[in-house]
C-alpha positions in Angstrom: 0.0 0.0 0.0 1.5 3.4 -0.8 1.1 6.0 1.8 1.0 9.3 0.0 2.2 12.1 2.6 0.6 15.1 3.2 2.1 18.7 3.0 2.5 20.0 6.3 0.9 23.2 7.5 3.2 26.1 8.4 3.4 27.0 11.8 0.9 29.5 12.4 -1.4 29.1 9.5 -4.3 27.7 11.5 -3.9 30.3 14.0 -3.8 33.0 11.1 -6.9 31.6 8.9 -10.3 33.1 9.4 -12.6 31.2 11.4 -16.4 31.5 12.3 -14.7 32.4 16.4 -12.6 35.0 15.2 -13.0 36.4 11.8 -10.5 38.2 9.3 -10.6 41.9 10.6 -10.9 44.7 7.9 -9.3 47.5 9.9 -8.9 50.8 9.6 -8.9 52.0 5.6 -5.8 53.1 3.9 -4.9 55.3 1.8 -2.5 53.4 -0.9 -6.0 52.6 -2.8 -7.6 55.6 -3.1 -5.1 56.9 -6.0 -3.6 60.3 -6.8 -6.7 61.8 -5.7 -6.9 60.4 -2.2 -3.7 61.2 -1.8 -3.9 64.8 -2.6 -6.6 65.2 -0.9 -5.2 64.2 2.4 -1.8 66.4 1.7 -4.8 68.7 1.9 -6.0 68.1 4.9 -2.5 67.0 6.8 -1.5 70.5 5.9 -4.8 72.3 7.0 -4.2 70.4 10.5 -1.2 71.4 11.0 -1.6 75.1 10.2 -4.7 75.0 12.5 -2.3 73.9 15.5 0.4 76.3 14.5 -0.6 79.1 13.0 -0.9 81.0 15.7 2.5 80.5 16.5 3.9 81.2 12.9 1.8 84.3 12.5 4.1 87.3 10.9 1.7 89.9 12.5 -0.7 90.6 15.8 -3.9 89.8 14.2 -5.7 92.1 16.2 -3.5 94.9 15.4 -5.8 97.8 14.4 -3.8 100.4 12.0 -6.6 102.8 10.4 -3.9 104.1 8.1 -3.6 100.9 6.4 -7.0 99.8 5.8 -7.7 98.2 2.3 -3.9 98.9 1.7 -3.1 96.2 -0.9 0.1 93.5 -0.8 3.7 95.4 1.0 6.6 94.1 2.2 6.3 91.6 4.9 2.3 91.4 4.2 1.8 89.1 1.8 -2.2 89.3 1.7 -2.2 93.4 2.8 -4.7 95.0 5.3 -8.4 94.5 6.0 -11.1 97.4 6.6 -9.1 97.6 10.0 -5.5 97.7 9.1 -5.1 94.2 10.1 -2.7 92.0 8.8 -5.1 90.0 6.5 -2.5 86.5 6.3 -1.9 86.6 10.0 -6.0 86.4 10.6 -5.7 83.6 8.3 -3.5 81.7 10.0 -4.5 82.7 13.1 -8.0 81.6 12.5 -7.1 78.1 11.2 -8.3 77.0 14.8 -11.1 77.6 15.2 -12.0 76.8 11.6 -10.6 73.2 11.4 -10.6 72.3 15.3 -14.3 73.1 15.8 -15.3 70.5 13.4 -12.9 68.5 14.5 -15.0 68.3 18.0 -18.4 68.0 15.8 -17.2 64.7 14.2 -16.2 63.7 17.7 -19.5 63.8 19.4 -21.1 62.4 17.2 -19.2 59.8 15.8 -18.7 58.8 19.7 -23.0 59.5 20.4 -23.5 57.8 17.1 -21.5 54.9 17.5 -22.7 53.9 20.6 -26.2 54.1 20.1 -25.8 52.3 16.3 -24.4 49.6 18.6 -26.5 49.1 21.2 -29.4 49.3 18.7 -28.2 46.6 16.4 -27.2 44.5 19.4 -30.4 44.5 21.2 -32.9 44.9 18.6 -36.9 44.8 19.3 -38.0 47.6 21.0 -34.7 48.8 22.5 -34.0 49.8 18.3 -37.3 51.1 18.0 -36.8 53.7 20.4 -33.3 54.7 19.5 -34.8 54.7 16.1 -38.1 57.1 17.1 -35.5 59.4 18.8 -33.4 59.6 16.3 -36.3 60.7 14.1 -37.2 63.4 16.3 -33.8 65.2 15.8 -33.6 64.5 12.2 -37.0 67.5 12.0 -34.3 69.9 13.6 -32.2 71.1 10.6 -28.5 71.8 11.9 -28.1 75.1 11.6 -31.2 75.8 13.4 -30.6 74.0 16.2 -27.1 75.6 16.5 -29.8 79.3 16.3 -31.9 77.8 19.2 -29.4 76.8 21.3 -26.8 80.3 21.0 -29.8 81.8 21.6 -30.3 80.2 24.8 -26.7 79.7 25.9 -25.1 82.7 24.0 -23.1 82.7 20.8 -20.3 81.2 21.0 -17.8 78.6 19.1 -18.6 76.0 21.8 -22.2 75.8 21.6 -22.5 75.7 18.1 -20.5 72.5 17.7 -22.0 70.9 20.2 -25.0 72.0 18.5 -24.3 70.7 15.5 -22.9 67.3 17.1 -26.4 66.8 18.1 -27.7 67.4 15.1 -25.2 65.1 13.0 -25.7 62.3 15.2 -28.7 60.8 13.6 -26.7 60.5 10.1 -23.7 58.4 12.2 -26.1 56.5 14.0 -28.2 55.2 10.9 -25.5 54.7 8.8 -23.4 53.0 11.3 -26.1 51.0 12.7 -26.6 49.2 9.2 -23.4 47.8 9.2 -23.3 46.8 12.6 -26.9 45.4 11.8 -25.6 43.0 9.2 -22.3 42.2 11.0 -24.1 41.3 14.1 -26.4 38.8 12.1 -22.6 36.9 10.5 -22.4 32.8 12.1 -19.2 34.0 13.9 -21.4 36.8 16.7 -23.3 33.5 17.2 -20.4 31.3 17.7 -18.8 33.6 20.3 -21.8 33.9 22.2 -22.2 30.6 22.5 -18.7 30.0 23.6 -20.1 32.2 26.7 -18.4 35.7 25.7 -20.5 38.7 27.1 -22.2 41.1 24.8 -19.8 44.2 25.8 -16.4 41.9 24.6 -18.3 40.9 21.2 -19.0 44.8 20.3 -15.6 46.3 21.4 -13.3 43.8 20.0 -15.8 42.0 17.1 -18.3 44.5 16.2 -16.8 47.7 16.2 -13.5 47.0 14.5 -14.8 45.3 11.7 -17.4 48.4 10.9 -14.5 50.7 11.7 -13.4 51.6 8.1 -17.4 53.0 7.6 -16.8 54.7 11.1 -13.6 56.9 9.9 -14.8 57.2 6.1 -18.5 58.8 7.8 -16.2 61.0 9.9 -14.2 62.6 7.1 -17.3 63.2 5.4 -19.5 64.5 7.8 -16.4 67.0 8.8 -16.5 68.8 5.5 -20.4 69.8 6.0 -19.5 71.0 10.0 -16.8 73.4 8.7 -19.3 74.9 6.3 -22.1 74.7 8.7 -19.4 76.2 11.3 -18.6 78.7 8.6 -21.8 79.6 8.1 -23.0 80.0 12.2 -19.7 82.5 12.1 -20.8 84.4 9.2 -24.2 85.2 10.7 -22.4 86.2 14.2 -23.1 83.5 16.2 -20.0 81.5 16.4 -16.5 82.7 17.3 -17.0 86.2 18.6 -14.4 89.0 18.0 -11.7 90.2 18.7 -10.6 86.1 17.8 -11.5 85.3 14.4 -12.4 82.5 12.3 -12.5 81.4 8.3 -16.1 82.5 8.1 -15.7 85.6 10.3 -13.4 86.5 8.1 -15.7 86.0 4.9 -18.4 88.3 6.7 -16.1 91.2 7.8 -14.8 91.1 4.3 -18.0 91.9 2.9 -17.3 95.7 3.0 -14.2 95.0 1.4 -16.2 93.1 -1.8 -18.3 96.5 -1.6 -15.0 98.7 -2.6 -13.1 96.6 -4.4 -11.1 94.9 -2.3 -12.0 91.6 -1.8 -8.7 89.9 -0.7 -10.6 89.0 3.0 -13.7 87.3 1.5 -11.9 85.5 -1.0 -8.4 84.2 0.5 -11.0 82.9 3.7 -13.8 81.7 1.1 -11.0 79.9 -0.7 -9.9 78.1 2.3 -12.9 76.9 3.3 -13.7 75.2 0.1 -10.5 73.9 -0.4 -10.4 71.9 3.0 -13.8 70.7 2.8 -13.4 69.7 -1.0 -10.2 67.8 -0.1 -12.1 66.2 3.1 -15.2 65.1 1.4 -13.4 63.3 -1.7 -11.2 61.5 1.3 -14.0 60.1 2.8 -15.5 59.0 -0.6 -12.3 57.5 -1.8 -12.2 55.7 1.7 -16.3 54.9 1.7 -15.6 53.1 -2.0 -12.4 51.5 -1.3 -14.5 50.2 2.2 -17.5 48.9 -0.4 -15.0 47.0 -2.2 -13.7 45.2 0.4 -17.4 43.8 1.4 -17.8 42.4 -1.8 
């Protein structure tokens, strides 16, 4: 009889293949496949963070500097933008108000991603009537357009940077939370959430080490997304006077003081801010697509 021998396994390869306990983990999503443009795009926004922690630091000028006899005064030496209607250095503002501009949706996206998250979990986990009242809430904010809610509540609380991202957290959260909660609807239905529960893990280390990783690429491509539509919703609060108040200053601050400026022919303010605005949320927007498609790919 001729035995016929068997190629051995290499050490580790059991250990390493996917299995209904402990499936293959997607992880957080890259960027080598989402091509020149993903890559611009977050050169983009590396370089819009990094300006909106330093820029107050590398900021030629006092931004609050008021010279009357340089108001509307065009490019000089050692002002590379010129003056606003105040004789203030119009590149330093720029710089300065980088902060506010790109950090303030930076706390949106953290709320509710966070807010989102967890209650996209919990509904998906629990189901019945536990998701149909997370789902009848969520409704309820979804009748409060963003930007009205962040009205109602500076009107209440005061204007101020603070309360109109937490504002707007509230009001993004229902967009996480749905979106989020369908993925974590049709992981938590996979044979391997079964097979750990029956193995006696609790609910609590299924989600945090199972549940929530593997939806984690959705989770980060949502969040660049949804940051491009805060900064113009932020822009927007400050443009109307209700977000950062003076003498600090912020990208859509700036776009309203310039207005005067448009008026007489100088528009360097409104434009050099405008530009800025559309540029970061451009670049973060095609991220999170180039992330949301390269994350659809890897479902299939």
């Amino acid at each position: 009889m001729t035995i016929v021998a068997q190629p051995m396994e290499p050490e580790g390869a059991l250990a390493d293949a996917p299995t209904a306990e402990r499936p293959c983990r997607r992880g957080v999503p890259g960027l080598r496949e989402t091509g020149v443009i993903g890559h611009l795009a977050a050169l983009v926004v590396v370089v819009a963070i990094l300006v909106a922690i330093g820029g107050r630091r590398v900021a030629p000028h006092d931004p609050t500097q008021i010279d009357l006899d340089n108001r509307f005064v065009g490019t000089t030496p050692g002002h590379l933008l010129g003056f606003d209607s105040q004789g203030r250095d119009i590149f330093s503002r720029l710089l300065t108000g980088a902060a506010p501009s790109v950090l303030g949706p930076f706390m949106v996206v953290v709320l509710a991603i966070a807010v989102g998250t967890a209650l996209a979990i919990v509904s998906a986990w629990r189901g019945g009537r536990t998701d149909s009242t997370i789902n009848a809430a969520l409704d309820v904010i979804f009748a409060f357009p963003g930007i009205l809610l962040a009205i109602l509540v500076a009107a209440i609380f005061g204007p101020s940077l603070t309360t109109a991202a937490l504002a707007l957290a509230v009001a993004y959260t229902p967009y996480i939370a749905r979106v989020v909660r369908s993925a974590a609807a049709r992981e938590r239905a996979l044979p391997y959430i079964a097979s750990l529960e029956v193995q006696g893990h609790s609910a609590w280390r299924i989600c945090t080490r199972h549940l929530v990783p593997n939806v984690l690429p959705l989770i980060v491509a949502q969040a660049t997304i949804v940051f491009g539509y805060a900064m113009v919703d932020l822009a927007a609060i400050s443009f109307i006077g209700l977000g950062v108040q003076p003498p600090d200053t912020d990208w859509g601050l700036m776009v309203a003081g310039g207005q005067s400026g448009v008026l007489q022919g100088y528009p360097t303010e409104a434009l050099a801010a405008g530009i800025c605005i559309v540029v970061v949320v451009v670049a973060f927007n095609l991220l999170g697509e180039r992330l949301s498609a390269r994350d659809e790919e890897s479902l299939r």
